[in-house]
Backbone as CSV, one residue per row, in Angstrom:
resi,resn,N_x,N_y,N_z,CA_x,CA_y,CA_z,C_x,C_y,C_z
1,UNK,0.845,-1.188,0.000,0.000,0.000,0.000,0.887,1.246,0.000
2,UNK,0.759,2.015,-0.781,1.549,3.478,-1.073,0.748,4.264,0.257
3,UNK,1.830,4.977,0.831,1.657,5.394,2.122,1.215,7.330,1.383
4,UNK,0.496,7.916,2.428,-0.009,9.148,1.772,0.989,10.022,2.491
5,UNK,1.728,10.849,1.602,2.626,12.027,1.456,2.726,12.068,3.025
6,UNK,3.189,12.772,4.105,3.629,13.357,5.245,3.039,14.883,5.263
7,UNK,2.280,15.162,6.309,1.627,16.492,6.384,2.377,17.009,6.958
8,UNK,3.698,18.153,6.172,4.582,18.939,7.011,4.236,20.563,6.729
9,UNK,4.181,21.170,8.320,4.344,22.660,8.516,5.529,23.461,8.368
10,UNK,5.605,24.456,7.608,7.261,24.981,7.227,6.903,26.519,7.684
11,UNK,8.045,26.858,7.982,7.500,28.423,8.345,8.394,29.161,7.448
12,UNK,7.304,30.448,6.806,7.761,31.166,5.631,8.513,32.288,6.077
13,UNK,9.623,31.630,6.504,10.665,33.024,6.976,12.229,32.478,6.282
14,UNK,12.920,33.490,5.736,14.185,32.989,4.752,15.189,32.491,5.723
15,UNK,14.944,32.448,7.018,15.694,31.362,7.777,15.334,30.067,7.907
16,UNK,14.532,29.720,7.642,13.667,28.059,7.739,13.903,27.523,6.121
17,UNK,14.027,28.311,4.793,13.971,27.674,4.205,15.081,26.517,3.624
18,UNK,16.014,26.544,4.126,16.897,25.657,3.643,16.428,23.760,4.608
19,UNK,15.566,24.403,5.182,14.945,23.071,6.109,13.771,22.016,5.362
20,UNK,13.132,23.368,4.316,11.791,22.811,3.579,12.405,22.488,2.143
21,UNK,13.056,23.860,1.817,13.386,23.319,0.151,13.484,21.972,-0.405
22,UNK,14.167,21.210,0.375,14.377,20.043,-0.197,13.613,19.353,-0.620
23,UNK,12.272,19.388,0.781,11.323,18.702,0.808,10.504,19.053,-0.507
24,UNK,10.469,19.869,-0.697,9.650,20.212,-2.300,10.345,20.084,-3.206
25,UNK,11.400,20.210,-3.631,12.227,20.171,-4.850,12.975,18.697,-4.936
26,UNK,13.157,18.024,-3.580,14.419,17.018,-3.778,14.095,16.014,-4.000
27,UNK,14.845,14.665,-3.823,14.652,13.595,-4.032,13.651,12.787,-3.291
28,UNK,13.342,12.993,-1.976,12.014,12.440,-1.420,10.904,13.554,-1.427
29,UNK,10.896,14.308,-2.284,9.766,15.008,-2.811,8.253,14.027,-2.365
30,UNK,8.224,13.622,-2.863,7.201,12.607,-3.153,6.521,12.378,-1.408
31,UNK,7.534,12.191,-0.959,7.115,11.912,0.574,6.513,12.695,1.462
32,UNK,6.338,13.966,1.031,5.958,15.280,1.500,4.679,16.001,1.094
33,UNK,4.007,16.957,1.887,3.060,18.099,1.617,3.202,19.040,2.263
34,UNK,3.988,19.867,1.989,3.876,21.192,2.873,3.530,22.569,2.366
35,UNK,3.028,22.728,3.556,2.588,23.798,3.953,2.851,24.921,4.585
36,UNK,2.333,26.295,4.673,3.327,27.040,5.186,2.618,27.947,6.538
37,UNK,3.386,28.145,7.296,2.373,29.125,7.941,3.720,30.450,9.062
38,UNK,3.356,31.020,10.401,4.088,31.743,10.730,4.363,30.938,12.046
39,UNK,5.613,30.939,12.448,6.358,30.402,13.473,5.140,29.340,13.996
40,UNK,4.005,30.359,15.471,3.642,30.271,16.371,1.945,29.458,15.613
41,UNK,2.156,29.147,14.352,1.119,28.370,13.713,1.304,27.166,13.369
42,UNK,2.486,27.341,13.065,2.979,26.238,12.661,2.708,25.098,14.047
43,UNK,2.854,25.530,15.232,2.787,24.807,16.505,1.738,24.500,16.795
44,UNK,0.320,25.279,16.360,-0.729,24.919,16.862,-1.102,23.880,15.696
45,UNK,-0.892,23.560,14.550,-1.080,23.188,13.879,-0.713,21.364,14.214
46,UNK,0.540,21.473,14.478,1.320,20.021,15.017,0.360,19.823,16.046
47,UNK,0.099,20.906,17.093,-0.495,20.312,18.187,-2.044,19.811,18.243
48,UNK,-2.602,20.470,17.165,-4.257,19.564,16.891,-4.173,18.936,15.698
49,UNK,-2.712,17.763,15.507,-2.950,16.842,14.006,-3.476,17.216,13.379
50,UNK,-3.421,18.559,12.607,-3.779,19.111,11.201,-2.670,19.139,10.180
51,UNK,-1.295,18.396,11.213,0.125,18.158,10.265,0.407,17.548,11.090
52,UNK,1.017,15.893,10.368,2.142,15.216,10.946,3.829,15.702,11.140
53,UNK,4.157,16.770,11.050,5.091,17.128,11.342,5.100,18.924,11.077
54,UNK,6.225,19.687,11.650,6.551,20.772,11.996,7.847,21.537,12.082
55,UNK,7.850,22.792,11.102,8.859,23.555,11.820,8.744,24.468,13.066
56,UNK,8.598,23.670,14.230,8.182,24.398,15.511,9.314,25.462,16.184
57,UNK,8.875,26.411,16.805,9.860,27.566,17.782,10.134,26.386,18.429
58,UNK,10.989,26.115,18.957,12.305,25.645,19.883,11.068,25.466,21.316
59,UNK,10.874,26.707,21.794,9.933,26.385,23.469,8.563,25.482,23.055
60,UNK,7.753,25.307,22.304,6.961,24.366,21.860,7.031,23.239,21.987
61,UNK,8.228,22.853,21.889,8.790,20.890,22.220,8.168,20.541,23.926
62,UNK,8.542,22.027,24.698,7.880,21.977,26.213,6.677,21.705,26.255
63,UNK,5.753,22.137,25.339,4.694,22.982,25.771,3.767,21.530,24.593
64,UNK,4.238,20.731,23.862,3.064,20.081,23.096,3.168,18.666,23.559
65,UNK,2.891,17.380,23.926,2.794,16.491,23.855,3.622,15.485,22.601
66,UNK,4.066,14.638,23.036,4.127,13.235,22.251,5.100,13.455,20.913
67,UNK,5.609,14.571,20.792,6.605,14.844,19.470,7.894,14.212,19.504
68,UNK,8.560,13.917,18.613,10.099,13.489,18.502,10.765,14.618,17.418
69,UNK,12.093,14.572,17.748,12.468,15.660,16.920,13.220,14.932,15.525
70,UNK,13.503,15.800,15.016,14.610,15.369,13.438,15.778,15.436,14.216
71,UNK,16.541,14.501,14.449,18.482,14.605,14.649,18.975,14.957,13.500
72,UNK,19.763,15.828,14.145,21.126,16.526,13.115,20.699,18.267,12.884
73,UNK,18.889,18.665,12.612,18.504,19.694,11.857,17.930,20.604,13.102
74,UNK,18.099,21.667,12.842,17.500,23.299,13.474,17.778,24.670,12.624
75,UNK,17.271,25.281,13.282,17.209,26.860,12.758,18.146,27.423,14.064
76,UNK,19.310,27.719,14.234,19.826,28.032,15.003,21.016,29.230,14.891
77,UNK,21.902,29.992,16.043,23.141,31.072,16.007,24.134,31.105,16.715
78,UNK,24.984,31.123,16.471,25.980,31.389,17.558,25.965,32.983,17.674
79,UNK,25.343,34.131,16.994,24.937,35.205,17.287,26.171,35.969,16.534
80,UNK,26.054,37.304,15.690,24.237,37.635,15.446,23.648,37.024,14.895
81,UNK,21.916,36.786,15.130,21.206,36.203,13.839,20.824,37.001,12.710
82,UNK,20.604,38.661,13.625,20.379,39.679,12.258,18.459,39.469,12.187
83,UNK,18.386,38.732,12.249,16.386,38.382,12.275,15.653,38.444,13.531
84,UNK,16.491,38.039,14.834,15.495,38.421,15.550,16.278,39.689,16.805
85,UNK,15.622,40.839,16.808,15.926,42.431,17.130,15.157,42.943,18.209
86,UNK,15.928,43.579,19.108,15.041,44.334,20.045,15.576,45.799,19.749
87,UNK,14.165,46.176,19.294,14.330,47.745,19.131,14.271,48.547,19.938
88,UNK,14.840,49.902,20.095,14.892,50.958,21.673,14.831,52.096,20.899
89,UNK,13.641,52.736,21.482,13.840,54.340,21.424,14.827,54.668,22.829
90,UNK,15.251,54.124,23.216,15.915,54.302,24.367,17.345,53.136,25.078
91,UNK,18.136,53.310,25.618,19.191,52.619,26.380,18.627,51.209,26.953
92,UNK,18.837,50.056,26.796,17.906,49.017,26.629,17.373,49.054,28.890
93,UNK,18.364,49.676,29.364,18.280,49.725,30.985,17.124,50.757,31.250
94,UNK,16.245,51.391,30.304,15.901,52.403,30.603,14.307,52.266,29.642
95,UNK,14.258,51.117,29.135,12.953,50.590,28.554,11.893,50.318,29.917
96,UNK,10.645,51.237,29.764,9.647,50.919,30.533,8.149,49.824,29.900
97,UNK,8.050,49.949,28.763,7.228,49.332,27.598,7.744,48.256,26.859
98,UNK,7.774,47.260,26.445,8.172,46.325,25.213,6.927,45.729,24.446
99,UNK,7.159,46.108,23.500,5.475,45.233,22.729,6.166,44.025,21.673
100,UNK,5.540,43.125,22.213,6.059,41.682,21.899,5.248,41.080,20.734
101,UNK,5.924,40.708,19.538,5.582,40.287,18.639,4.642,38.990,18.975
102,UNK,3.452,38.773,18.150,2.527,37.772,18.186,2.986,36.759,17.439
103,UNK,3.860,36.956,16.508,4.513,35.962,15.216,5.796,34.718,15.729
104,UNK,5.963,34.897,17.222,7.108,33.781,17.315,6.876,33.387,18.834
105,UNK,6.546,32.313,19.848,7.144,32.246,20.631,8.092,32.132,21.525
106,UNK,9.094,31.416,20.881,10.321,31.320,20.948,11.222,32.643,21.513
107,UNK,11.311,33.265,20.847,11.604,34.992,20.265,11.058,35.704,21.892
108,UNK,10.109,35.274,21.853,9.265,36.219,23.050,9.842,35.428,23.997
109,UNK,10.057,33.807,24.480,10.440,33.486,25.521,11.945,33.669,25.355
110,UNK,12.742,33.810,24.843,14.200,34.455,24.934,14.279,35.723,25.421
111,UNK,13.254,36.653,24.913,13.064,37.997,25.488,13.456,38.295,26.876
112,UNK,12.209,37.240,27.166,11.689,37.491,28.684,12.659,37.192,29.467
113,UNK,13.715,35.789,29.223,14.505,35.348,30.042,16.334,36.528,29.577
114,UNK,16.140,37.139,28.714,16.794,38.283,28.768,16.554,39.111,29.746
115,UNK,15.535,39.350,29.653,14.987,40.809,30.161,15.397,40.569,32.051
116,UNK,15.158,39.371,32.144,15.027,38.853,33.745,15.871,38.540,33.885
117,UNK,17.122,37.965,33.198,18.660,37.465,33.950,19.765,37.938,32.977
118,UNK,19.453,38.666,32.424,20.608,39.720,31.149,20.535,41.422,31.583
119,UNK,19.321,41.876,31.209,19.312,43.033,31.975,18.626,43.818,33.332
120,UNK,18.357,42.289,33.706,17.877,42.780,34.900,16.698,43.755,35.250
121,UNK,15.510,43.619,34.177,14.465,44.726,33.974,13.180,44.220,33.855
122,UNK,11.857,44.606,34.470,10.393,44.332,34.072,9.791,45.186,33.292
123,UNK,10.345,46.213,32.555,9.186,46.381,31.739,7.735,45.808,31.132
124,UNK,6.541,46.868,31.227,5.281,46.536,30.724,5.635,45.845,29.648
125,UNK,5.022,44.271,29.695,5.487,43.652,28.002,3.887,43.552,27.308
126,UNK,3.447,44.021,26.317,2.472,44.468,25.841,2.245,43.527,24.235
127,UNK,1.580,42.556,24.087,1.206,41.743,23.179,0.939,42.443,22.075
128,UNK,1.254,42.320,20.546,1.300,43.724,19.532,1.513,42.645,18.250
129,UNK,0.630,43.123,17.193,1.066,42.825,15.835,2.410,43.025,15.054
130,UNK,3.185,42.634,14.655,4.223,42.694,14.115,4.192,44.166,13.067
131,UNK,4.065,44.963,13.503,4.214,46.028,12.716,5.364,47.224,14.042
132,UNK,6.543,47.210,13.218,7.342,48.351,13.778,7.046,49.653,14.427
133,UNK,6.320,49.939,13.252,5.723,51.603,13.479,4.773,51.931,14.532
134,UNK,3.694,50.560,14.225,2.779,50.758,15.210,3.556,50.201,16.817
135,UNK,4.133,49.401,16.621,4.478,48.827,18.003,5.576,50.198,19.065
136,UNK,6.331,51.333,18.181,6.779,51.878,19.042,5.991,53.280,19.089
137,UNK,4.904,52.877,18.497,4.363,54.501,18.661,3.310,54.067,19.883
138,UNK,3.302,52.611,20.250,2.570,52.422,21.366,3.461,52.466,23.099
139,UNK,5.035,51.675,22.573,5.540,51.397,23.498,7.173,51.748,23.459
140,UNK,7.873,51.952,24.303,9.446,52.493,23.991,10.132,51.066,23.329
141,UNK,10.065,50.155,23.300,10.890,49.013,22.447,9.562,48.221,21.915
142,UNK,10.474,47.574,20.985,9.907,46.496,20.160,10.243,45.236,19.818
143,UNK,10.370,44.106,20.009,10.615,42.491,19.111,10.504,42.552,17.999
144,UNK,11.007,42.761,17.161,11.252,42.496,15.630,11.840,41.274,15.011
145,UNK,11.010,40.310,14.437,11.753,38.990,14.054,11.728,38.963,12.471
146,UNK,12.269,37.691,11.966,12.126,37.300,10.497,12.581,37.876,9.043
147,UNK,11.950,38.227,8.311,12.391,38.698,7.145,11.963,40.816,7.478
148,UNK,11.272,41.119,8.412,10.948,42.436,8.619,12.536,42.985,8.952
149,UNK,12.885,42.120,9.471,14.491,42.471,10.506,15.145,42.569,9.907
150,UNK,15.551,42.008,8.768,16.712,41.876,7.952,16.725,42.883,7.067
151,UNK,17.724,43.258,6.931,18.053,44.834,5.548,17.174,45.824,6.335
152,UNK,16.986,46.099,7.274,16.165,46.903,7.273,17.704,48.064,7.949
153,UNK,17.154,49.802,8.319,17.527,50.861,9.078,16.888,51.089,9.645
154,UNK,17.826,51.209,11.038,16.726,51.872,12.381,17.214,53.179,12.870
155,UNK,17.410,54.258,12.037,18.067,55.354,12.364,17.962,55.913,13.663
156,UNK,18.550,56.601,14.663,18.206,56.527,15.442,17.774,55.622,17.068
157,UNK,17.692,54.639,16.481,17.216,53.636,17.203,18.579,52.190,17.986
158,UNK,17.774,51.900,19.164,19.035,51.324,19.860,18.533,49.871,19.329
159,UNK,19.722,48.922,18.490,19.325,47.717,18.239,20.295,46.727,18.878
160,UNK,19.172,45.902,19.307,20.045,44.512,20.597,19.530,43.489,19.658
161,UNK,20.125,42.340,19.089,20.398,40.934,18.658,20.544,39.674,20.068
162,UNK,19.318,39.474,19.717,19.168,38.522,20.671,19.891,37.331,20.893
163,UNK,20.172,37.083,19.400,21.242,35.788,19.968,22.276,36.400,20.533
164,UNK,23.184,37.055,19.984,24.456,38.179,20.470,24.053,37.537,21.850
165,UNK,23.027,38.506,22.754,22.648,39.142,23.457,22.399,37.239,24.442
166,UNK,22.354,36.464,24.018,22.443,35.403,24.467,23.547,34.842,24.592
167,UNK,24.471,34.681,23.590,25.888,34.652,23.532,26.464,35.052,24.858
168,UNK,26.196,36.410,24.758,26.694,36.863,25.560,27.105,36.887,27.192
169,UNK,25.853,36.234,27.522,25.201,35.942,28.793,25.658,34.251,28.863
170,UNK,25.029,33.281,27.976,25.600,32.175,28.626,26.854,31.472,27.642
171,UNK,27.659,32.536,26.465,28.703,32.080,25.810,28.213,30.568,25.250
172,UNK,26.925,30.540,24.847,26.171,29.140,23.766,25.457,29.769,22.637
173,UNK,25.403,28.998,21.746,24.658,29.502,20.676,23.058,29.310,21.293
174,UNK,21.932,29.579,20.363,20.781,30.021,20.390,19.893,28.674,19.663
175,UNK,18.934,28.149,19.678,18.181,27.202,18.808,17.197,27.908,18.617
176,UNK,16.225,28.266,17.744,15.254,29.172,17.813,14.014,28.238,17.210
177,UNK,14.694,26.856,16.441,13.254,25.857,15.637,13.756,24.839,15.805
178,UNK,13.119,24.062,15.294,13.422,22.255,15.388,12.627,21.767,14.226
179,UNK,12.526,20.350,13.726,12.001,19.707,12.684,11.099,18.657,13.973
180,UNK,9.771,18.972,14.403,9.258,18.197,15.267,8.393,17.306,14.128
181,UNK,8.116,15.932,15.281,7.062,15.169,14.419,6.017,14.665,15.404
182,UNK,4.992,14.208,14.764,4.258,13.583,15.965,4.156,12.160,16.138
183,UNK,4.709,11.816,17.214,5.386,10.653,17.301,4.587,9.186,16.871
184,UNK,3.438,9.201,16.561,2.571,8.126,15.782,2.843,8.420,14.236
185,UNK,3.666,9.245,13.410,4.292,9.458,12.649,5.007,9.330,12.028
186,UNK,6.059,9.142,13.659,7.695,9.212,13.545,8.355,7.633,13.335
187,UNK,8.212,7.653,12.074,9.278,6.619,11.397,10.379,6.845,11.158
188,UNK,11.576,5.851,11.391,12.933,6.034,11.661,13.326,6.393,9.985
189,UNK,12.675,5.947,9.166,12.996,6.162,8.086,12.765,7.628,7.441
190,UNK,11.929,8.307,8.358,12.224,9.693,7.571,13.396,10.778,8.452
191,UNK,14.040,9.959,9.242,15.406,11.006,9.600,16.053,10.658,8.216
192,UNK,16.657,9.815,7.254,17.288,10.334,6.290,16.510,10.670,5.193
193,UNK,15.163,10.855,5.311,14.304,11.579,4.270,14.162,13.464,4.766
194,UNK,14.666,13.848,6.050,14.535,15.269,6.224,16.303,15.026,6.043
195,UNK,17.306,14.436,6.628,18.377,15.169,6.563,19.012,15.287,5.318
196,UNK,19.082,13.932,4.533,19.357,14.385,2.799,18.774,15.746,2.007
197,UNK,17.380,15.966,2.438,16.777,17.062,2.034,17.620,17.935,2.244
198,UNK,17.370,18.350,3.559,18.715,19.640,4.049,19.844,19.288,2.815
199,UNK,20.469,18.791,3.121,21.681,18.201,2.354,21.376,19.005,1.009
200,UNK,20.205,18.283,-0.123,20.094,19.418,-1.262,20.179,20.645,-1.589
201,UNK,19.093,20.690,-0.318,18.819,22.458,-0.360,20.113,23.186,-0.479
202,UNK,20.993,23.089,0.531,22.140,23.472,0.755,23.205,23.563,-0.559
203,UNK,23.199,22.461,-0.975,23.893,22.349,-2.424,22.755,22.884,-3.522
204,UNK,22.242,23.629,-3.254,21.037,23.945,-4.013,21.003,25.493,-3.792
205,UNK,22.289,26.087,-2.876,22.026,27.622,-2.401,21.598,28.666,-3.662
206,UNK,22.731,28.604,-4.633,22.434,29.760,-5.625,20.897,29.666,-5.938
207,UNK,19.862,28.774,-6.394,18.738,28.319,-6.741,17.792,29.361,-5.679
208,UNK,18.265,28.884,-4.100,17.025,29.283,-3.295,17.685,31.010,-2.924
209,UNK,18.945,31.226,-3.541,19.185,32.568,-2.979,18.500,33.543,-4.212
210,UNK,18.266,32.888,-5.465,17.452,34.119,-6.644,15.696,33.516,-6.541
211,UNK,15.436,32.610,-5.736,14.127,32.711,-5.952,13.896,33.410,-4.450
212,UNK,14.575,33.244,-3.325,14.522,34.208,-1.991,14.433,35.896,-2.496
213,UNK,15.148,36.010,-3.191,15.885,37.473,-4.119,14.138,38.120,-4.253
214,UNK,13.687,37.275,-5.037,12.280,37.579,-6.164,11.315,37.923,-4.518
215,UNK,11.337,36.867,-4.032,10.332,37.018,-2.637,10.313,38.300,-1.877
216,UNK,11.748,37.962,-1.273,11.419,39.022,-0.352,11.941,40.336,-1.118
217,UNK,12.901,40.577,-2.153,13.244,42.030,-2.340,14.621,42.004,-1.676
218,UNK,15.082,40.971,-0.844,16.370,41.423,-0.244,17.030,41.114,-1.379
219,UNK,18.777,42.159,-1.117,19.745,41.672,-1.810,19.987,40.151,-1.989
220,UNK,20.910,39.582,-3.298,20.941,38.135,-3.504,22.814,37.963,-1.776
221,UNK,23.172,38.768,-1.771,24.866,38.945,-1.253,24.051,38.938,0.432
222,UNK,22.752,39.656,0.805,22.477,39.604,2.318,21.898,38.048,2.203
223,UNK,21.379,37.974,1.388,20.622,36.725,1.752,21.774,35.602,2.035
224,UNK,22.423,35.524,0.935,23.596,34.229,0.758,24.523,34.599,1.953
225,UNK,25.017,36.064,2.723,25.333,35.774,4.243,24.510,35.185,4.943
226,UNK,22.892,35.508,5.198,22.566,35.187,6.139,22.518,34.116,6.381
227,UNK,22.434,33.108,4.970,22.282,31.588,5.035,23.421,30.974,5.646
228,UNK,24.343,31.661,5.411,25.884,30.799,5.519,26.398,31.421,6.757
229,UNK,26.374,32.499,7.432,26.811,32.907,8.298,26.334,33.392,9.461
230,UNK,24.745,33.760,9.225,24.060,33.796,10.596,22.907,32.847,11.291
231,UNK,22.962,31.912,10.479,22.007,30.477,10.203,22.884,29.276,10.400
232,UNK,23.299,29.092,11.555,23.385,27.297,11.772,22.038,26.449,11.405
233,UNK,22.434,25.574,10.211,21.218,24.558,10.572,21.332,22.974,11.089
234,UNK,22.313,22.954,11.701,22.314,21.876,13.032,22.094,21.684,14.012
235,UNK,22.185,20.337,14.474,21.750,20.292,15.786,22.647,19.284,16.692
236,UNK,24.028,20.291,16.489,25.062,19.230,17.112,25.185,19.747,18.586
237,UNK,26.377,18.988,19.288,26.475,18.809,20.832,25.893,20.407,21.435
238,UNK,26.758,21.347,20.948,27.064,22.734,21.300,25.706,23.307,21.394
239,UNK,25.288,23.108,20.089,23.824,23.632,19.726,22.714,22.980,21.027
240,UNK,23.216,21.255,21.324,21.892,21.200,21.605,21.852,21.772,23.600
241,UNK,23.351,21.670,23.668,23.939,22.355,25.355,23.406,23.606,25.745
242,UNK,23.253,24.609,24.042,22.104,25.742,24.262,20.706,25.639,24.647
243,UNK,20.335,24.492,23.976,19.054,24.234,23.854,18.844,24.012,25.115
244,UNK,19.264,22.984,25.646,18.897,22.244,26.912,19.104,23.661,28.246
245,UNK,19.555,24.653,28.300,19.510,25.513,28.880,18.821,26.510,29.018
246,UNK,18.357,27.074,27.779,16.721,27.741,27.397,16.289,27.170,27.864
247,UNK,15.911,25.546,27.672,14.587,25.016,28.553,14.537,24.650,29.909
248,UNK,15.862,25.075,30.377,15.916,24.986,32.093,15.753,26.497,32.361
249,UNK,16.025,28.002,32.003,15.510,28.698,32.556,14.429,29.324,32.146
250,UNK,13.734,28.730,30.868,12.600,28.922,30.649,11.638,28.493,32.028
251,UNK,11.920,27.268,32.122,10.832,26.725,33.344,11.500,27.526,34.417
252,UNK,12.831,27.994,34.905,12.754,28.523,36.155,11.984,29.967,36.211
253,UNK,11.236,30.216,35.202,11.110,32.024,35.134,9.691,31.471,34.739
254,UNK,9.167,30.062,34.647,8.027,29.958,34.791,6.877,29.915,33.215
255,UNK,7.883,30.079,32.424,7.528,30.078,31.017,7.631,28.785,30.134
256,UNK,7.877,28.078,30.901,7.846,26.112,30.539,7.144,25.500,31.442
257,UNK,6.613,24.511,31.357,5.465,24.139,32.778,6.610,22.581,32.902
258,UNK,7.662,22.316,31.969,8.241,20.835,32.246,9.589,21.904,31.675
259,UNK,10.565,20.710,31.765,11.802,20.205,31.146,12.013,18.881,30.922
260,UNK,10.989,18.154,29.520,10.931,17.614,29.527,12.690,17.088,28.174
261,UNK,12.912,15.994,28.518,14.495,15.484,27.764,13.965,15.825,26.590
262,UNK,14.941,15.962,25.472,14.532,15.929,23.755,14.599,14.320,23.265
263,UNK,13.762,14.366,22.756,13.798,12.664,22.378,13.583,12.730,20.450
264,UNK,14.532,12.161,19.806,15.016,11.700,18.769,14.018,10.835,18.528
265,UNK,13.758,11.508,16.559,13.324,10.009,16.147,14.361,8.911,15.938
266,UNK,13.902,7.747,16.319,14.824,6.321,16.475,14.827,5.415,14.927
């Protein structure tokens, strides 16, 4: 019996795509359906089986039931990432307001555990549509993630890089996604059906850096850095020593309800 395609969630931000490309263009094409949506959809999506698999924010693995991850693959930094930004009309010690993007959780729970053991600050954090303009004409900073972040000028304006800004604090890189599945799903046989993918995409850069080009409008020279130089997409020891530390002070600051282990598809 021919098994029906794999229902995968991809998130349409030019940092995730070297995770999906494959899956549409490559050699286990066939094995796939994806779909696209924004970070923090992509999760709800995995989490009420409307997709057997996911490019989930990184804190989601806490927060959903019964998933296994892809070994080897993430969306990850050793900092800067350049995509995800905290904007300041002001000295980041001196922010009373932050309006927090609705488009990532991840992003927002790095924030917070910034904000509480990096700079030492509570600012009002104020839930806000991803729009720049509107978010600081409401509040003195802003969360800025994704393709809005990139190429952009903030004249004037004080900009903090969150991975940096993580770096900095616990000297680990950052995980910001994962390749989750849902574990009635998770056949051992599609870890080398997502990691070969990667594998294409990658040897496939010039391809996804002029059709990225057409999309978003960025330069073809920012894009092809960002892929190669502010985009880890692994998920080796280092990477995952970050990981496993987000999700211990996520839960100590109360923004994880577990720490639960990462468990591999087998």
């Amino acid at each position: 019996m021919i098994r029906p395609p794999l229902r995968a969630a991809a998130v349409s931000y030019l940092n995730s795509v070297p995770l999906y490309w494959g899956l549409i263009h490559g050699p286990h094409r066939s094995r796939f359906k994806v779909t696209f949506e924004l970070p923090s959809r992509c999760a709800d999506a995995l989490r009420e089986g409307e997709v057997d698999a996911g490019i989930i924010p990184s804190i989601e693995y806490q927060r959903i039931p019964n998933l296994k991850i892809v070994p080897g693959l993430a969306v990850a930094s050793s900092g800067p990432v350049r995509s995800v930004l905290l904007i300041s009309k002001c000295p980041v010690e001196h922010i009373k307001s932050l309006a927090l993007t609705t488009a990532s959780r991840t992003s927002v729970c790095l924030m917070q555990i910034l904000l509480q053991r990096h700079y030492c600050i509570a600012p009002e954090l104020v839930p806000h549509e991803p729009n720049l303009n509107a978010m600081l004409d409401e509040c003195d900073a802003a969360l800025l993630i994704g393709d809005p972040a990139l190429g952009s000028d903030f004249p004037g304006l004080k900009v903090y890089d969150l991975a940096d800004e993580w770096r900095a604090m616990t000297g680990l890189p950052f995980v910001f996604a994962l390749w989750a599945v849902r574990a009635e799903a998770a056949t051992p046989d599609l870890v080398p059906a997502f990691q070969q993918s990667a594998i294409y995409a990658l040897a496939h850069l010039t391809e996804i850096v002029e059709q990225e080009t057409a999309r978003t409008g960025l330069s073809p020279d920012l894009i092809r850095s960002y892929l190669t130089e502010n985009i880890d997409f692994s998920l080796g020891e280092t990477n995952l020593e970050g990981l496993c530390l987000f999700y211990t002070l996520a839960h100590e600051l109360g923004l994880a309800t577990q720490t639960k282990s990462i468990e591999f598809i087998e």
